[in-house]
C-alpha positions, 0 to 999 in steps of 0.5 A: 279685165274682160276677154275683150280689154285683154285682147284689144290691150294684146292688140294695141301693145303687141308688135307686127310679128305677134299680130300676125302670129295672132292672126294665123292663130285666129284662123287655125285654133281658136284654143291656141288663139286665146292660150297666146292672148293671155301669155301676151297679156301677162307680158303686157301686164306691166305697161 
């Protein structure tokens, strides 16, 4: 799976808390933004 399937995967499966916790991430640390994409994506995983 590339960068972007995961990360449009994380987008459509994560709920309002984690979309705007990703959001802020975003805008702050692009470090901190992808470490939380691939725990999400791990979470994610299964579904």
């Amino acid at each position: 799976m590339t960068r972007i399937e995961l990360e449009n995967r994380v987008w459509l499966l994560a709920n309002h808390e984690e979309k705007n916790e990703l959001l802020d991430l975003g805008l702050t640390s692009k470090a901190r933004y992808v470490k939380r994409v691939l725990e999400l994506g791990k979470v994610y995983a299964h579904v």
